[in-house]
ROTI-835536 format. One record per residue (C-alpha): residue number from 1; residue in three letters; x, y, z negated. Coordinates in steps of 0.5 Angstrom, whole numbers, plus 500, padded with zeros to 3 digits. Layout:
<sites>
seq=NUM	type=ALA	px=X	py=Y	pz=Z
...
</sites>
This chain:
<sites>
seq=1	type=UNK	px=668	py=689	pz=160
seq=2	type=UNK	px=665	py=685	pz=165
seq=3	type=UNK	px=671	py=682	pz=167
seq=4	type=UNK	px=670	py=674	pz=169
seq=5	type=UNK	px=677	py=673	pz=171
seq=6	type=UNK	px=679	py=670	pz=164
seq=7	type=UNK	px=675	py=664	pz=166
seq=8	type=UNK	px=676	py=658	pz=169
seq=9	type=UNK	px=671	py=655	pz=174
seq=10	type=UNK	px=668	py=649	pz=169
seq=11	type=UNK	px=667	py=655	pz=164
seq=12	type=UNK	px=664	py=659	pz=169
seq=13	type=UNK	px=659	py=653	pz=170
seq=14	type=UNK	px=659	py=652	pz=161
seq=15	type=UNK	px=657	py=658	pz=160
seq=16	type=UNK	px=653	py=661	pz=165
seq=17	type=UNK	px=646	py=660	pz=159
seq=18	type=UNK	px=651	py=665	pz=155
seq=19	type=UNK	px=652	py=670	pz=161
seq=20	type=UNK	px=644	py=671	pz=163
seq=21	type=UNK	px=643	py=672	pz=155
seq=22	type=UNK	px=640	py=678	pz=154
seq=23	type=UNK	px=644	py=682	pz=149
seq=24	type=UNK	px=650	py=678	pz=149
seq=25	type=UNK	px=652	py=677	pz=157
seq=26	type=UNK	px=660	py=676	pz=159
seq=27	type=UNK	px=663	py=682	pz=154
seq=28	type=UNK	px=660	py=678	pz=148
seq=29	type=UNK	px=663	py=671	pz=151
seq=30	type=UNK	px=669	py=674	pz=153
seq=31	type=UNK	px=670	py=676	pz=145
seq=32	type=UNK	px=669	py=669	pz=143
seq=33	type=UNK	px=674	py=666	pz=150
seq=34	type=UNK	px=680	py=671	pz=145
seq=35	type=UNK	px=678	py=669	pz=139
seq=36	type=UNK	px=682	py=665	pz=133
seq=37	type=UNK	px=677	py=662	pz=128
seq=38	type=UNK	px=680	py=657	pz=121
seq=39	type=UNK	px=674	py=652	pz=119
seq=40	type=UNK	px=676	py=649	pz=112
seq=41	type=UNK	px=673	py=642	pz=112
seq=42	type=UNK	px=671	py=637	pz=118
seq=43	type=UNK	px=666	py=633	pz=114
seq=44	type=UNK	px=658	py=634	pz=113
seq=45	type=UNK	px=658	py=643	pz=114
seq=46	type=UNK	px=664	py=642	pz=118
seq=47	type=UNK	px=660	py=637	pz=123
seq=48	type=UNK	px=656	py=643	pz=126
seq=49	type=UNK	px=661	py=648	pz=125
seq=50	type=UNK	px=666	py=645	pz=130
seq=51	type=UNK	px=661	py=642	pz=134
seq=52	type=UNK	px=658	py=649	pz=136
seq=53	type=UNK	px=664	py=653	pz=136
seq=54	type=UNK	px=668	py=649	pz=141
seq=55	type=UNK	px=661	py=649	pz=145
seq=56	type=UNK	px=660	py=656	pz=145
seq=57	type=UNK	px=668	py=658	pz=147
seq=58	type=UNK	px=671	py=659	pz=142
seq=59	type=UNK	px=678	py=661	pz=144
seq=60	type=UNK	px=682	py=658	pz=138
seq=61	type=UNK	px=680	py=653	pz=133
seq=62	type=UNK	px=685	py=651	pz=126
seq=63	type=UNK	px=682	py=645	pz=123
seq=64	type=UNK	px=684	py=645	pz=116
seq=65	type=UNK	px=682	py=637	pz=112
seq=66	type=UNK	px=687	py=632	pz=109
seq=67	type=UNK	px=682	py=626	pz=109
seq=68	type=UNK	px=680	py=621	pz=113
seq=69	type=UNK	px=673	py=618	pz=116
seq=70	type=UNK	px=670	py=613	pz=112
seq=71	type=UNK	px=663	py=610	pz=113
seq=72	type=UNK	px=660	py=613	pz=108
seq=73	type=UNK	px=661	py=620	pz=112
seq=74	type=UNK	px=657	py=617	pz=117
seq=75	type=UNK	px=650	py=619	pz=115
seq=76	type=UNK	px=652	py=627	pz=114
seq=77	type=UNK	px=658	py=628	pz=118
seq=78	type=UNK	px=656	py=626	pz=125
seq=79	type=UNK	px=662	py=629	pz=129
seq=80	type=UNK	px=666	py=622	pz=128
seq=81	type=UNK	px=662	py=616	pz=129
seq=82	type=UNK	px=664	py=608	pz=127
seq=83	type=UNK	px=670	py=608	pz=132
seq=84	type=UNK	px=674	py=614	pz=128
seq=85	type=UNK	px=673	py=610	pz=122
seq=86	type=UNK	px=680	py=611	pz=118
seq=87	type=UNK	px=683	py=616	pz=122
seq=88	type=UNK	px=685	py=624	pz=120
seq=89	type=UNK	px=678	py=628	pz=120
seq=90	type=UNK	px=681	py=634	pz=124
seq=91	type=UNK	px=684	py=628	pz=130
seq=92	type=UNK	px=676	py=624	pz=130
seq=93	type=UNK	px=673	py=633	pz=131
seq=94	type=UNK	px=679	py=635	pz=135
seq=95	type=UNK	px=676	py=629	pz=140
seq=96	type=UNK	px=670	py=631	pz=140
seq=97	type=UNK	px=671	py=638	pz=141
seq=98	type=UNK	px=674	py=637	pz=147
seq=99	type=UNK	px=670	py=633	pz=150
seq=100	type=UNK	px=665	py=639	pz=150
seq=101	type=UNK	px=670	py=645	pz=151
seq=102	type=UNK	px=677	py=641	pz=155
seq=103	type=UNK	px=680	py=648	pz=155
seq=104	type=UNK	px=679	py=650	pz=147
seq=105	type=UNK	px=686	py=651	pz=143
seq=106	type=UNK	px=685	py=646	pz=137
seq=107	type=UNK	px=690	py=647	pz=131
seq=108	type=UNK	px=690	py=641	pz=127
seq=109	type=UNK	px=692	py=642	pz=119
seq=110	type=UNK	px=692	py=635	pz=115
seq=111	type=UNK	px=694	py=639	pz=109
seq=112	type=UNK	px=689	py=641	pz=103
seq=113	type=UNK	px=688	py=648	pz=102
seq=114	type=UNK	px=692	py=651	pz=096
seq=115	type=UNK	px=694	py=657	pz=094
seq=116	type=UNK	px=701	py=656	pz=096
seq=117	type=UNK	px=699	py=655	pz=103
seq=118	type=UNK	px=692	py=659	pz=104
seq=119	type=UNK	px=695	py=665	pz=106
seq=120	type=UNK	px=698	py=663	pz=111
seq=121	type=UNK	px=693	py=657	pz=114
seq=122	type=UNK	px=689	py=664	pz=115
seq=123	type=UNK	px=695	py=669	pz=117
seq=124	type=UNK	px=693	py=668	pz=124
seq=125	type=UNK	px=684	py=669	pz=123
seq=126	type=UNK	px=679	py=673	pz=126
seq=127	type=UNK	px=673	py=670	pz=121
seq=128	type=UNK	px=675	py=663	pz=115
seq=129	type=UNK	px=669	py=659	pz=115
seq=130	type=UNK	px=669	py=655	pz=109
seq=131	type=UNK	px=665	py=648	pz=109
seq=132	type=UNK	px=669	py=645	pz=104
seq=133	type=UNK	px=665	py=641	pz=098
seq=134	type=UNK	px=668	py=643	pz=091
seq=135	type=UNK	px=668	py=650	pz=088
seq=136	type=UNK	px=676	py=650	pz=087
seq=137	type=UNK	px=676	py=649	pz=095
seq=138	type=UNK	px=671	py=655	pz=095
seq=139	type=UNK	px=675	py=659	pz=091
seq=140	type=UNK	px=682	py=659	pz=094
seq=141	type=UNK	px=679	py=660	pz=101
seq=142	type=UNK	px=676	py=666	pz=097
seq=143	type=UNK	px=681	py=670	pz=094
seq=144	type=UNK	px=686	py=668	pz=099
seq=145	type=UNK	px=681	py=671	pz=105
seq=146	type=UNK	px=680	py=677	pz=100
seq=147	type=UNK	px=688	py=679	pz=099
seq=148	type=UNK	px=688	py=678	pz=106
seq=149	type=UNK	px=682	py=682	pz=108
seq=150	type=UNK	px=679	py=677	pz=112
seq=151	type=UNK	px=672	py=676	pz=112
seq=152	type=UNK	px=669	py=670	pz=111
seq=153	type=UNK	px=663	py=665	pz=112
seq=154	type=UNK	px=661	py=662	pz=107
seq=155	type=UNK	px=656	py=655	pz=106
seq=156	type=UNK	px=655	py=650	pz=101
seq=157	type=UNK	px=649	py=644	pz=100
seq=158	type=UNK	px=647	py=640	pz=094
seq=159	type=UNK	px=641	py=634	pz=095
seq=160	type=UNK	px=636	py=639	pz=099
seq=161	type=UNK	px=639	py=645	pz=099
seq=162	type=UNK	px=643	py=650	pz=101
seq=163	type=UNK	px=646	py=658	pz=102
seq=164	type=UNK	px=650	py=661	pz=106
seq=165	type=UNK	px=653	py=669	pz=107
seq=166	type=UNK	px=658	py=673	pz=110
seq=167	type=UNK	px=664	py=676	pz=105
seq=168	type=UNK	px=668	py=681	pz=107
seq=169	type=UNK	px=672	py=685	pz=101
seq=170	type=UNK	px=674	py=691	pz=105
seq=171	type=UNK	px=666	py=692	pz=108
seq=172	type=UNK	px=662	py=688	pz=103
seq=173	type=UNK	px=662	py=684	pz=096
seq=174	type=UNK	px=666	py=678	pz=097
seq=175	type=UNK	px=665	py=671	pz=094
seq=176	type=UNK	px=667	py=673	pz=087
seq=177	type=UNK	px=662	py=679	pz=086
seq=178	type=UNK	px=657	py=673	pz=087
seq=179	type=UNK	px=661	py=668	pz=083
seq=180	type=UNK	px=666	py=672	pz=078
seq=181	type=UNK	px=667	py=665	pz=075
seq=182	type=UNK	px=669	py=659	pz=077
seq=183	type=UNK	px=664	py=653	pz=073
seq=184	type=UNK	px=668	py=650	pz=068
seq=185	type=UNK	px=670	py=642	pz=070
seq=186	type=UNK	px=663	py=638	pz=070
seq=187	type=UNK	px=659	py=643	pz=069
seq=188	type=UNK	px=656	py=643	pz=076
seq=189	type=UNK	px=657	py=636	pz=080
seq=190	type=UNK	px=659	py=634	pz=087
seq=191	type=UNK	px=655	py=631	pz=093
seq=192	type=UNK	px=657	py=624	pz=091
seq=193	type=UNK	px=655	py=625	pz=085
seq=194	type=UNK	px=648	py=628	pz=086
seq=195	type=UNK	px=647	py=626	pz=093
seq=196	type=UNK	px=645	py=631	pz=099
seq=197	type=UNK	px=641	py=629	pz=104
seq=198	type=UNK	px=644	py=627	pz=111
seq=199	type=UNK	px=641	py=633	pz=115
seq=200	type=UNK	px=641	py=639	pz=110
seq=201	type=UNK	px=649	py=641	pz=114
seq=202	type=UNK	px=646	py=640	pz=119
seq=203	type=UNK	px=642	py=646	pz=117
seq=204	type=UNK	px=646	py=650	pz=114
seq=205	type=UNK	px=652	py=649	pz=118
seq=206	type=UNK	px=648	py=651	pz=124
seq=207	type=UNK	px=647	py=658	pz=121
seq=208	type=UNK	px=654	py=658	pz=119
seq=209	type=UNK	px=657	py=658	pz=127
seq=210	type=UNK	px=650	py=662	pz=128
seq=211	type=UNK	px=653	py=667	pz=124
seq=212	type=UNK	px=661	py=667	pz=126
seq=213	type=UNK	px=659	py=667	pz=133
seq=214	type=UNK	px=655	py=674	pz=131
seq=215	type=UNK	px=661	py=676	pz=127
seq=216	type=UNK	px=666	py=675	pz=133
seq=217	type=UNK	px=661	py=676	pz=139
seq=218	type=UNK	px=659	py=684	pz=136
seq=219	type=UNK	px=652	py=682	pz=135
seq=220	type=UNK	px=646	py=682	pz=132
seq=221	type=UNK	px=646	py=683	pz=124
seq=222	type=UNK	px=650	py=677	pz=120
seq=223	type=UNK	px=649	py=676	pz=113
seq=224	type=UNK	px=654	py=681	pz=110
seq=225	type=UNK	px=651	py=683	pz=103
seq=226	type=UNK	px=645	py=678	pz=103
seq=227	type=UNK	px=644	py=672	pz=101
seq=228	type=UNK	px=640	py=666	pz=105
seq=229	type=UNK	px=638	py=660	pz=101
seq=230	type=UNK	px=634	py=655	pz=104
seq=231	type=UNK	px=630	py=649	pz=101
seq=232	type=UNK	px=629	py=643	pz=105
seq=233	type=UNK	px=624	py=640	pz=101
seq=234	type=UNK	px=619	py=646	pz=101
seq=235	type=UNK	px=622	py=648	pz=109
seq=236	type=UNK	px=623	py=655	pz=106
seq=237	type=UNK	px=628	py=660	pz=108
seq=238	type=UNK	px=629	py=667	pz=102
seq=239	type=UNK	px=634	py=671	pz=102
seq=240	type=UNK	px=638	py=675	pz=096
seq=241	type=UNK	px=641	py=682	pz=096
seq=242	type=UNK	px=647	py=683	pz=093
seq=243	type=UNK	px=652	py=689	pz=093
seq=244	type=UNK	px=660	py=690	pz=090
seq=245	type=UNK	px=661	py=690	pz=083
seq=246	type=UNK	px=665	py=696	pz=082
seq=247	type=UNK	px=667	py=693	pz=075
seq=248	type=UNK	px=670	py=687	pz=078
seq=249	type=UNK	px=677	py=688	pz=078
seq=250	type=UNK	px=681	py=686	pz=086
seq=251	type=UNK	px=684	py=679	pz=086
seq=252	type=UNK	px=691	py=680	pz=086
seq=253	type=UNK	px=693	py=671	pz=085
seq=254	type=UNK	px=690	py=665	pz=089
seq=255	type=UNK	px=685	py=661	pz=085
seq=256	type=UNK	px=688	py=662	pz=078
seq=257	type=UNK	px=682	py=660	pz=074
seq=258	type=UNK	px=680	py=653	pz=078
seq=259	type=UNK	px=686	py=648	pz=076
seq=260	type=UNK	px=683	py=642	pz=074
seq=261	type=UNK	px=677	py=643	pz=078
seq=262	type=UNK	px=678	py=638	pz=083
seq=263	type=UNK	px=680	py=639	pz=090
seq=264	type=UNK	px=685	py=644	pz=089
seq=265	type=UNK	px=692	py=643	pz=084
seq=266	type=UNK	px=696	py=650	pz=083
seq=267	type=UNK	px=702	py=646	pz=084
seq=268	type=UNK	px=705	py=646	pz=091
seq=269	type=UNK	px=703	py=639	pz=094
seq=270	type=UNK	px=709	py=634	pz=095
seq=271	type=UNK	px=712	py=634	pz=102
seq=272	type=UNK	px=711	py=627	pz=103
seq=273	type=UNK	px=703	py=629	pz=102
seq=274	type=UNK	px=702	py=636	pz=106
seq=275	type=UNK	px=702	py=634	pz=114
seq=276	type=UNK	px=700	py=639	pz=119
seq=277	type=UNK	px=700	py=637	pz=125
seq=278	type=UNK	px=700	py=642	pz=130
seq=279	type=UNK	px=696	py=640	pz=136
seq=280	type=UNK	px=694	py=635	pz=141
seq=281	type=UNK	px=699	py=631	pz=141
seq=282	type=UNK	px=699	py=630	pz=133
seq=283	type=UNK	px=701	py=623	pz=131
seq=284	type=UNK	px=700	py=624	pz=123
seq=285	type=UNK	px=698	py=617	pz=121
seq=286	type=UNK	px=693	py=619	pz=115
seq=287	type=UNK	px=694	py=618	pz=108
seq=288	type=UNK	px=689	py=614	pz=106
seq=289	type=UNK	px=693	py=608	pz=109
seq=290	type=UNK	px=698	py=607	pz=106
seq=291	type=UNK	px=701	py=600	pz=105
seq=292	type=UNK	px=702	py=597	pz=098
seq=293	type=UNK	px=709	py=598	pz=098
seq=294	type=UNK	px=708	py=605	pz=098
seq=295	type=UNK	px=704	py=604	pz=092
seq=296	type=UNK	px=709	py=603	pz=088
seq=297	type=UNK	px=713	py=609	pz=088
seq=298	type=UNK	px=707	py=613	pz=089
seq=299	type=UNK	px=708	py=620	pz=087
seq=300	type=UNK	px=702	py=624	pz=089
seq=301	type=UNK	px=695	py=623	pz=090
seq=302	type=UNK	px=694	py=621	pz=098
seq=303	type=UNK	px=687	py=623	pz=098
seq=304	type=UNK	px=688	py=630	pz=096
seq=305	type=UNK	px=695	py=632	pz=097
seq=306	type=UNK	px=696	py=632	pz=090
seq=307	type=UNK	px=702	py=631	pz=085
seq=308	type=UNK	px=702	py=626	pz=081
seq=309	type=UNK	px=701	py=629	pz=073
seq=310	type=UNK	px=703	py=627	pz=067
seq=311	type=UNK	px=697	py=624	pz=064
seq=312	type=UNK	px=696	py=620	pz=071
seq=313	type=UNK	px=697	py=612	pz=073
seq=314	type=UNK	px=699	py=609	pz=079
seq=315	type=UNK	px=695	py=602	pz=081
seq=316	type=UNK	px=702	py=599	pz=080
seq=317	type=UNK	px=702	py=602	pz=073
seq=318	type=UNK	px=695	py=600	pz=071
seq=319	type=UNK	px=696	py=593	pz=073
seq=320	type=UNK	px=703	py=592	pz=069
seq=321	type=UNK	px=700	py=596	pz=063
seq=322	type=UNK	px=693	py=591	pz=064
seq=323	type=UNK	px=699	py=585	pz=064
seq=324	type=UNK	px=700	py=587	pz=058
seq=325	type=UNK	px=694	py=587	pz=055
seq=326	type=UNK	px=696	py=595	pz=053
seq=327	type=UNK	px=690	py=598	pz=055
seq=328	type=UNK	px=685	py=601	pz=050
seq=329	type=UNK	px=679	py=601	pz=056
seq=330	type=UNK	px=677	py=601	pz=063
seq=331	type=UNK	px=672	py=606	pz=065
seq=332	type=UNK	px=669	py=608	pz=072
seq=333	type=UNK	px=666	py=614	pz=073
seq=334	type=UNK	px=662	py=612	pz=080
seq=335	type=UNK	px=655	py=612	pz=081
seq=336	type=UNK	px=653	py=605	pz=079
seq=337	type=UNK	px=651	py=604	pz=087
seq=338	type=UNK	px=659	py=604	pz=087
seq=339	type=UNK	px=660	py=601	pz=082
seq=340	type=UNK	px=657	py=594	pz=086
seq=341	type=UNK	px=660	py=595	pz=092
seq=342	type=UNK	px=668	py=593	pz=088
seq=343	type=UNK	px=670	py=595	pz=081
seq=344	type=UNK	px=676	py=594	pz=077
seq=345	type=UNK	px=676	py=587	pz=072
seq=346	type=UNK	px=674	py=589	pz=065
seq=347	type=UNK	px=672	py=596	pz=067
seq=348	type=UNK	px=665	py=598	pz=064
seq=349	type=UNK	px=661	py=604	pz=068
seq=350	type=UNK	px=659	py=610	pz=066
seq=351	type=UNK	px=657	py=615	pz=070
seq=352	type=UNK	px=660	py=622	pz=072
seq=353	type=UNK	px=654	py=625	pz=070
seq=354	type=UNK	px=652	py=621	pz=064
seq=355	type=UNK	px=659	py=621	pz=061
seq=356	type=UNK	px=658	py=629	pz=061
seq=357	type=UNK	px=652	py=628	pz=056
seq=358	type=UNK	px=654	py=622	pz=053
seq=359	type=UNK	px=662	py=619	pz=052
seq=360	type=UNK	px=658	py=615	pz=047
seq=361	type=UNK	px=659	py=609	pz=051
seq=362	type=UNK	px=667	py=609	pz=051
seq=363	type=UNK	px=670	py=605	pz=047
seq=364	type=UNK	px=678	py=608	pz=044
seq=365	type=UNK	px=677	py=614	pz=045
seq=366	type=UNK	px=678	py=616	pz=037
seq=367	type=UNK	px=681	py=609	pz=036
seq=368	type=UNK	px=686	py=607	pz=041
seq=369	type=UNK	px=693	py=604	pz=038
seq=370	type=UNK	px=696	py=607	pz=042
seq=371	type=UNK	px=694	py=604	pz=047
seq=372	type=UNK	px=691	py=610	pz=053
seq=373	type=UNK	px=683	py=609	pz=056
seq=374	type=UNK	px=683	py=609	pz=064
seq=375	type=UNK	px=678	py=613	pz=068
seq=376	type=UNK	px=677	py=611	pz=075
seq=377	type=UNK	px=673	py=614	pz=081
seq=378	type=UNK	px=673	py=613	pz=089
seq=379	type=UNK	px=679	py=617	pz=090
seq=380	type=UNK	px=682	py=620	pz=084
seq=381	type=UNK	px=678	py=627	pz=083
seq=382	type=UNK	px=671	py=626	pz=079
seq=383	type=UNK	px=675	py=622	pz=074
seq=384	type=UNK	px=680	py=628	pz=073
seq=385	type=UNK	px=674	py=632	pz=071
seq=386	type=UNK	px=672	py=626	pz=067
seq=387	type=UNK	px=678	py=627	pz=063
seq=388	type=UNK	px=677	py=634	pz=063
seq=389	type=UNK	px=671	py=633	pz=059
seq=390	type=UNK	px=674	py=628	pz=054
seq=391	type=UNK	px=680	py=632	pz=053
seq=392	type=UNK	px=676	py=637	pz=050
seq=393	type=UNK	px=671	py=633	pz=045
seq=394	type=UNK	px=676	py=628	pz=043
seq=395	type=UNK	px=684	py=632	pz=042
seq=396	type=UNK	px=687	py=625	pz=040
seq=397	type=UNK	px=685	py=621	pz=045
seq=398	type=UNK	px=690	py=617	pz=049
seq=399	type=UNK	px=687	py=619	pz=057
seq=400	type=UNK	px=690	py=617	pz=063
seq=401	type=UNK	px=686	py=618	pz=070
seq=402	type=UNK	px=688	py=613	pz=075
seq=403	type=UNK	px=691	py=617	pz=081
seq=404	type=UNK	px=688	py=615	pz=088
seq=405	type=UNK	px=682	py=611	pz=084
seq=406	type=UNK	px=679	py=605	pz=086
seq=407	type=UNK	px=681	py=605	pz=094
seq=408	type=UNK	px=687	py=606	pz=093
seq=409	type=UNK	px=687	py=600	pz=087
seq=410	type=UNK	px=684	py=596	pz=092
seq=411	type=UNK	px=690	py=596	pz=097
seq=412	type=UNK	px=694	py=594	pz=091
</sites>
């Protein structure tokens, strides 16, 4: 298949380093031109991700993410830069990705990836890639490409290390055989809380496309069955065998044991948050800008696409219940760097990982008089967990978590 027909002039000048390569030629790149590939995530992993599919020619590329640039982004997620500060990540990637491959096909997806939409988000894929940054993403994006038989590359990075491997259930173990369990809520904590080191996805994220080229390109060995771990501290590399459980019963449902984790709702996501948006032309305005009005009647978490529950308050409604003076307590779970930059009024800050140790510091969680304790973050999403946890101690306990957290309030 060394037909070079399919190739525009400016892609025959783009890729001749990939024509000459031994071992991989026109036929190889031919592959990649005819290929579909759907990237879950456009921040630290999903940087170089895209970034090297589109410079490689990729054919086709679906860009899942619902959030929005924010300069704390900036040190890791170095496909956006200053100018693309609040708008939609897949818009700030789009651009960059054609600035590299014009011809590049780019659906993007301003909608989470939950079990209602996964399957259909993947139907069209010859490879996932899943960069997301929480484990209820991960697992949803894993039960859906086993249901479907769609192999995955899969990466995932904390302070200074990082993992990748290919999972493929009708040709090898899948994500499930090497984490049959979904942690419980706290157990395992997220990047903003313990920190990663800004070029750690650059690492992994490079391996993650070096893979998904090899995958669709028919070369080399990928990384099906084996798992690499790389240690930024130590600059080393090893590797990990693993094999199917024949124990392991198939998935037959999308996340069902993930709810509450953060990152993913087993309900369907209001219709005002899911907005995809197709192509090049999209003019989605990106949730996280929604104006004080829209506060109001706030039905849903802007930042994640979830639906507001029970136990959830509005800024509108934390205010009107402060006004009254019938709150029991304010706590903001952020680390203290965060808390600095801009807190709630009254608000006592108690760190994510220290509340999991010790809620010891939370006033009226047995005494409350009816009056409920408040738990914040920056969106709404490790105060969930936060609640999560105090549920469990403390059955009693008035809890409410604050729907889109301090940036949302802030906008109030």
């Amino acid at each position: 298949m060394n037909d070079l027909s399919q190739f525009s002039h400016s892609q025959l000048e783009r890729f001749q380093r990939h024509f000459s390569l031994d071992g991989f030629g026109v036929e190889a790149q031919t592959k990649l031109l005819n290929s579909r590939v759907v990237v879950i995530g456009a921040g630290g992993l999903g940087a170089p991700i895209l970034t090297y599919l589109a410079a490689a020619g990729v054919g086709t590329i679906d860009v899942v993410d619902h959030d929005v640039v924010d300069r704390s982004n900036l040190h890791r997620q170095v496909i956006h830069s200053e100018a693309s500060i609040g708008e939609p990540k897949t818009a700030s990637a789009a651009a960059v990705m054609r600035g590299l491959h014009p011809e590049v096909v780019i659906h993007e997806h301003r909608e989470p990836i939950t079990a209602s939409n996964a399957l259909e988000l993947i139907a069209e894929a010859d490879i996932v890639v899943d960069g997301s940054d929480n484990f209820a993403t991960r697992y949803v994006v894993a039960d859906a490409c086993e249901i479907a038989d769609k192999p995955m590359v899969s990466g995932s990075i904390l302070r200074f290390a990082g993992q990748v491997s290919l999972f493929w259930a009708s040709h090898g173990p899948t994500y499930r055989d090497l984490y049959p369990e979904a942690p419980d809520a706290g157990e395992v904590p997220t990047c903003a809380q313990a920190g990663v080191l800004g070029v750690l996805p650059g690492v992994i994220g490079s391996i993650m496309a070096t893979e998904t080229i090899k995958f669709l390109a028919g070369v080399g060995k990928t990384l099906l069955g084996r798992v690499l771990i790389y240690d930024a501290l130590n600059a080393s590399f090893r590797e990990v065998s693993l094999l199917p459980d024949p124990e392991r019963a198939p998935v037959t449902s999308i996340g069902a044991d993930v709810a509450g984790l953060g990152g993913f709702s087993a309900v369907t996501p209001a219709p005002a948050a899911a907005q995809p948006a197709g192509g090049p032309g999209a003019t989605t305005e990106p949730a996280a800008t929604a104006g004080p009005g829209a506060v109001e009647d706030l039905d849903f978490n802007p930042f994640t696409g979830e639906p507001k529950l029970e136990d959830e308050l509005s800024p509108a409604q934390l205010r009107e219940l402060m006004d009254a003076g019938l709150i029991g307590g304010i706590v903001d779970v952020r680390e203290p760097w965060e808390h600095q930059m801009g807190t709630i009024d009254g608000a006592v800050n108690i760190p994510l990982g220290e509340l999991w140790n010790n809620d010891a510091g939370v006033a009226g969680l047995d005494d409350s008089e009816g009056k409920p304790v408040v738990l914040y973050c920056k969106i709404g999403v490790r105060s969930r967990q936060a609640l999560e946890v105090l549920r469990q101690r403390h059955p009693q306990a008035e809890l409410r978590n604050l729907i889109g957290g301090y940036e949302l309030y802030k906008q109030l």
